[in-house]
N, C-alpha and C positions, 0 to 999 in steps of 0.2 A: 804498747811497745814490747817489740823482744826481747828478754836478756835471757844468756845465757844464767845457768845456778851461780856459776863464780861470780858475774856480775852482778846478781843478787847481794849476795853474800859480802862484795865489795860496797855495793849499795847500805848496806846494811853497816857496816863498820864507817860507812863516811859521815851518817846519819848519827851513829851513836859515839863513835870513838875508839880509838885501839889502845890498851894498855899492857905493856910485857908483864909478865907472870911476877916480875921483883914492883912491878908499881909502879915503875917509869910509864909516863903518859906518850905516846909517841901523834896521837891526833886528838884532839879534845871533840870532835864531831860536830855536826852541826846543827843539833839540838842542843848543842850545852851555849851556843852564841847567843849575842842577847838579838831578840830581832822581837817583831808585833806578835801579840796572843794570835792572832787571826793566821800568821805564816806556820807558826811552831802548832798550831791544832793540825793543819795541813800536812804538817808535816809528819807530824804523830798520827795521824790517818795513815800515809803511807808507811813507817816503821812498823805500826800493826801489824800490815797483811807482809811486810817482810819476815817479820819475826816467826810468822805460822810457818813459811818457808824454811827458815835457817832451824827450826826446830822438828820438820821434814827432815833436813839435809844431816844435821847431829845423827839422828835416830838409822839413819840409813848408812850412815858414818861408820856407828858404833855394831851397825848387822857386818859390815867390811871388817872390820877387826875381828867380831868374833869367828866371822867365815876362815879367813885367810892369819887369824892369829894366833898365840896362847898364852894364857893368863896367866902371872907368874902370883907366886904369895904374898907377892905385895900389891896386889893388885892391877898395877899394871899389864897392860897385852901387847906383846913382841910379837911382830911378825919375820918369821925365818926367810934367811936368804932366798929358800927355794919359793917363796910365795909373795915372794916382793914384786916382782915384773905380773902377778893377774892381780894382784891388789891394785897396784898403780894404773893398771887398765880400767879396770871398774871403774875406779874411784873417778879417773881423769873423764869416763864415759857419763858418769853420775854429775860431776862441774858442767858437761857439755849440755845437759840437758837443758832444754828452752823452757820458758816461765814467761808468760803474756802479762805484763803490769798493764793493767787499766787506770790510768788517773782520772780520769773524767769523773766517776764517781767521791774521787777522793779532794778533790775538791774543783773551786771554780774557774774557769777561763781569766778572773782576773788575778791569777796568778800563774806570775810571768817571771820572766830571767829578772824584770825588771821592778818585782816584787821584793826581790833579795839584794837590791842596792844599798841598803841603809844598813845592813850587817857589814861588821869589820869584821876579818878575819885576815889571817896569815896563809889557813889551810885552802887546799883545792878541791872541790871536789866535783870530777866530771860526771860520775855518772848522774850523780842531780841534777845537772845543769842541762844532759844529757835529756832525761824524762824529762824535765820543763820544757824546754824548748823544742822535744819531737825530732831531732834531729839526732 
């Protein structure tokens, strides 16, 4: 299947969870649900080859910053006014980029939408439901 980087990267945060910078949990993910050893290996197959991705996407992150920014002494990198509108081009051209996820190898056909009925959760998460079901 196609996703887009951003959908990657959402992919990735629905799998594992989003937490604000103070520690507030805002999604617990859906590796931290309880569900069968057999789904959560599955699924840890796919967070893998996510992760090689979003660790691509950091590193190509942090080449935009230093292109278009400057490092102040505290470490931080501001980017100026005047470099704001080709950074956001880049950057939004770099989200846009396609990524082919293969599940077939990651695991097996008898893992369906209807695999993940015995997990309770509260949260949503389409783009999984998205890769499972191909649609």
């Amino acid at each position: 299947m196609n996703l887009k980087l951003h959908e990657v990267i959402n992919l990735f945060y629905e799998l594992n969870g989003v937490t604000k910078p103070d520690g507030e949990v805002i999604s617990q993910g859906l590796l931290k649900q309880k569900m069968s050893l057999k789904i959560k290996v599955y699924l840890q197959r796919l967070n893998n080859v996510l992760s090689e991705d979003i660790k691509i996407y950091e590193e190509s992150r942090k080449e935009l910053f230093k292109k278009y920014g400057k490092e102040e002494e505290n470490g931080n990198v501001n980017i100026d006014a005047e470099n704001i509108v080709a950074f956001s081009k880049e950057q939004d051209e770099l989200l846009k980029a396609e990524k082919v996820i293969d599940v077939a190898p990651l695991w097996g056909s008898d893992f369906t939408l209807d695999s993940l009925s015995s997990i309770e959760t509260e949260e949503f998460y389409p783009l999984v439901f998205k890769l499972i079901d191909g649609k």
